[in-house]
Each structure stands twice: as structure tokens, then as C-alpha cells.
Residue frames as a rotation matrix with the C-alpha (Angstrom) as fourth column:
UNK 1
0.695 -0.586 -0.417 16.59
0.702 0.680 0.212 15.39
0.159 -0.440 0.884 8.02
UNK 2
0.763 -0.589 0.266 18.94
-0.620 -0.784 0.043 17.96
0.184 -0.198 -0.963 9.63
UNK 3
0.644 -0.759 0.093 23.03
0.754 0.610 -0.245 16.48
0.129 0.228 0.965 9.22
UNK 4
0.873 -0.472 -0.124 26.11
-0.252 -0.653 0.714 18.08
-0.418 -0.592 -0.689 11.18
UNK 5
0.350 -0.894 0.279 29.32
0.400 -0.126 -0.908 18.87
0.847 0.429 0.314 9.50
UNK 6
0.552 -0.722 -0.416 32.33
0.582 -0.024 0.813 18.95
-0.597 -0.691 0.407 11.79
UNK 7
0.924 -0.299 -0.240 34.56
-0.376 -0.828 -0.415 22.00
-0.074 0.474 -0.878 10.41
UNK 8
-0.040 -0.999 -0.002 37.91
-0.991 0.039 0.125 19.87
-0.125 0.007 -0.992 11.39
UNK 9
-0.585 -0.191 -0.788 38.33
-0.540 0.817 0.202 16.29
0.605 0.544 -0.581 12.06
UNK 10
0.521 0.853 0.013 35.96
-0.685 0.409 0.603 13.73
0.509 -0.323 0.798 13.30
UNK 11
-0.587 -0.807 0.067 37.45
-0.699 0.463 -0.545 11.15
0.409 -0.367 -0.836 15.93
UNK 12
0.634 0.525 -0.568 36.38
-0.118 0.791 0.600 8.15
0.765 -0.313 0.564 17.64
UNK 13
0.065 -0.670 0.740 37.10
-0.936 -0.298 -0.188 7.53
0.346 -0.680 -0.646 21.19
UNK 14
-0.709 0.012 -0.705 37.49
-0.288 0.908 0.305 3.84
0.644 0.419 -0.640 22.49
UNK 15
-0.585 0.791 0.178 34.29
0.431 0.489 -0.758 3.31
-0.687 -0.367 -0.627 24.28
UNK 16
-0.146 0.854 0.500 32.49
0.957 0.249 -0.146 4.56
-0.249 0.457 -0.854 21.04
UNK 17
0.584 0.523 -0.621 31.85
0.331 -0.852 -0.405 8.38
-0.741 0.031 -0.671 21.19
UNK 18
0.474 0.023 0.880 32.28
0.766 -0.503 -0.400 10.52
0.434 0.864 -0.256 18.12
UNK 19
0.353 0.233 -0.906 33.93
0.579 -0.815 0.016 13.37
-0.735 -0.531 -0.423 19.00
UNK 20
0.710 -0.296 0.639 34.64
0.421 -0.549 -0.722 16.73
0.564 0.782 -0.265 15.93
UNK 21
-0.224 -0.948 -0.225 37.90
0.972 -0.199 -0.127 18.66
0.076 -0.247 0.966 16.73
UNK 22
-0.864 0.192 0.465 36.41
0.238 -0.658 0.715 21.37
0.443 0.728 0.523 15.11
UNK 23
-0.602 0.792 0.102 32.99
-0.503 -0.277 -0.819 23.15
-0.620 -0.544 0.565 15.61
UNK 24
-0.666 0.619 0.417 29.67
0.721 0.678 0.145 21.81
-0.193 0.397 -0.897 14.43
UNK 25
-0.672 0.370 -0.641 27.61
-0.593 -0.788 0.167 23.17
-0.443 0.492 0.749 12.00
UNK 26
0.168 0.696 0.698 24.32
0.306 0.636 -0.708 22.35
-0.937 0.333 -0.106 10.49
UNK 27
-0.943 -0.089 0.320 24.39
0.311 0.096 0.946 21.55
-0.115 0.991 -0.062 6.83
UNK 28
-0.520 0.647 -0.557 21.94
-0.534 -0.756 -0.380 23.72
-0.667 0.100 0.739 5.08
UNK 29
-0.398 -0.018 -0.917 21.91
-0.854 0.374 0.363 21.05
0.336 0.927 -0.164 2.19
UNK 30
0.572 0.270 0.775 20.01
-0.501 0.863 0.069 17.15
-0.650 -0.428 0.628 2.79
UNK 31
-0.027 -0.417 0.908 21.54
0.441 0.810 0.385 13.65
-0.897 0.411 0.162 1.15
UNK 32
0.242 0.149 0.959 22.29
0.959 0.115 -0.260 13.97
-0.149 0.982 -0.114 -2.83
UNK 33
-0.938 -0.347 -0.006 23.49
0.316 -0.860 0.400 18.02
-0.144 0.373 0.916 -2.53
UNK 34
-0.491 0.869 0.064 19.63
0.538 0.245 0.806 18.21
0.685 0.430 -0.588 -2.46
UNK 35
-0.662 0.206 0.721 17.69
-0.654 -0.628 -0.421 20.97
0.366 -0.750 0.550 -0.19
UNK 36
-0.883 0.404 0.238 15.82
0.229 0.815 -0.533 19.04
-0.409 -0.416 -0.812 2.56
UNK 37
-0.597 0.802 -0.007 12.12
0.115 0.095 0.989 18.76
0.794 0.589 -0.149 2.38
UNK 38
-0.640 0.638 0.428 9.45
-0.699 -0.251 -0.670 20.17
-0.320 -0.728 0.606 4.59
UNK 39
-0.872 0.012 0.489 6.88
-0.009 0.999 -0.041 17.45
-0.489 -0.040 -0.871 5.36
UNK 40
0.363 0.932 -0.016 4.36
-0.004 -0.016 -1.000 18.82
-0.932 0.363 -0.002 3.25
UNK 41
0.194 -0.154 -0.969 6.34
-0.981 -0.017 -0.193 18.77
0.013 0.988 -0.155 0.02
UNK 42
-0.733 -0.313 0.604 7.24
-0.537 0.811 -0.233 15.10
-0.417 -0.495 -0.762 1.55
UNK 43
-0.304 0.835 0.460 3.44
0.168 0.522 -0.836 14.03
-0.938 -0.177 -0.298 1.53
UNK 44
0.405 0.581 -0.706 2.90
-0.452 -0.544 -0.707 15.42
-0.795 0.605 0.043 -1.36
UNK 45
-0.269 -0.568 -0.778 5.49
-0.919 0.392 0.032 13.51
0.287 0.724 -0.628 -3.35
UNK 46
-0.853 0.152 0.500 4.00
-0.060 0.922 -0.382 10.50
-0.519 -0.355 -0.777 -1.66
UNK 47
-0.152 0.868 0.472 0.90
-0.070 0.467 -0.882 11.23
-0.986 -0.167 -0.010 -2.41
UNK 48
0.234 -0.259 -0.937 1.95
-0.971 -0.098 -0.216 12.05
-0.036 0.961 -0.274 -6.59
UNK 49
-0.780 -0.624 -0.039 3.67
-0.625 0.775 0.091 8.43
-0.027 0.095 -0.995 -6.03
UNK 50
-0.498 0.744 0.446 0.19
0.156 0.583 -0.797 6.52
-0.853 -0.327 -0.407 -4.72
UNK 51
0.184 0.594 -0.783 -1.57
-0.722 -0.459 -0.518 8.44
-0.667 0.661 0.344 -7.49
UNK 52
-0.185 -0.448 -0.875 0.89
-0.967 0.240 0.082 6.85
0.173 0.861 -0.478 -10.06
UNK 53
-0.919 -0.272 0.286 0.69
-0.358 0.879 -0.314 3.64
-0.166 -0.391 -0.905 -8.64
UNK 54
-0.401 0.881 0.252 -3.25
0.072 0.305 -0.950 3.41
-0.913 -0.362 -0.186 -8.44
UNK 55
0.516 0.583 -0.628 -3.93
-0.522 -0.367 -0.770 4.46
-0.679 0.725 0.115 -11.90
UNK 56
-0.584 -0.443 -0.680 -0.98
-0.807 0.412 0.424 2.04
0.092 0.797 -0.598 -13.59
UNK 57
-0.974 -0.021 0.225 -3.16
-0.112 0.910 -0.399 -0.41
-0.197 -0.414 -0.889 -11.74
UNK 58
-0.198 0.970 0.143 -6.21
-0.072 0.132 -0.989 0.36
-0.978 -0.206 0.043 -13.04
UNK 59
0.180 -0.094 -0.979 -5.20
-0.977 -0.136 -0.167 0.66
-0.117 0.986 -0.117 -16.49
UNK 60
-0.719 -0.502 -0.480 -4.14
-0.537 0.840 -0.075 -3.09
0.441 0.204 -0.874 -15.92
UNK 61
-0.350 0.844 0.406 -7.47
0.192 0.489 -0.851 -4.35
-0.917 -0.220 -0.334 -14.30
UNK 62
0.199 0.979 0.038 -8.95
-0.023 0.043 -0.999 -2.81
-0.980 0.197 0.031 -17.36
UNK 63
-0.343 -0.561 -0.754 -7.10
-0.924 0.058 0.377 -3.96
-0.168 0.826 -0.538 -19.87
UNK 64
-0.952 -0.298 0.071 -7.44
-0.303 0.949 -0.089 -7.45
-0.041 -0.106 -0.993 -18.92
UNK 65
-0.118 0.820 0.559 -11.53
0.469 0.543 -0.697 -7.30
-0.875 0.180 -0.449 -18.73
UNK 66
0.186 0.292 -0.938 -11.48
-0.766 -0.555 -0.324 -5.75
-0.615 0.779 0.120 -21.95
UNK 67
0.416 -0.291 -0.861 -9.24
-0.739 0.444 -0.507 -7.82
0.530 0.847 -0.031 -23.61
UNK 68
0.727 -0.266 0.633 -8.74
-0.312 0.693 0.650 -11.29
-0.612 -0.670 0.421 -21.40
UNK 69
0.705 0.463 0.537 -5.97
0.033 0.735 -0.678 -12.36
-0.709 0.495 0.502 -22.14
């Protein structure tokens, strides 16, 4: 996600447009003060997430025919 910092103030004109006083600058930084993420470290935390997900669920299928119950 690339996010633009305005160096002065941000306005609002009245039909809607945004306009910075200032110059724009890309932020180097993503949400949370957090460096962005290229979409392979992206997929990869997805796929670390599915992983977790598929294996709490199987520990709980096989609990349950072990011990029904």
C-alpha cells in the first residue's frame, strides 16, 4: 500500500477535492509505523495463517474420533 504525506496542510475544497498546500511525498513507512510488504512476504503470511488454521482443525477432527465426546 503506498500512502502520501502532504509536507503542509491538507484542505478540502467545496465540491470535494483534497487539495495539500505543501508538496507530496511518499511515505516510506505502511499503517502501524510498519514497513510495507511486498506481495510475496504477503502470501506467505497468508499462507503461515491457512497452515495454522488447517492443522488446529485437524487436531479437532481427531480428537473427537478418538475420544467422542
Amino acid at each position: 500500500m503506498e500512502m502520501i504525506v502532504c509536507s503542509g496542510q491538507w484542505q478540502q475544497a467545496q465540491d470535494g477535492a483534497v487539495y495539500c498546500l505543501g508538496t507530496l511525498e511518499m511515505a516510506s513507512v505502511g499503517p502501524f509505523g510498519l514497513p510495507a510488504l511486498t506481495y510475496g512476504e504477503a502470501n506467505a503470511i497468508l499462507g503461515a495463517v491457512a497452515l495454522l488454521f488447517a492443522s488446529v482443525w485437524g487436531v479437532r477432527v481427531l480428537a473427537r474420533v478418538i475420544r467422542p465426546y
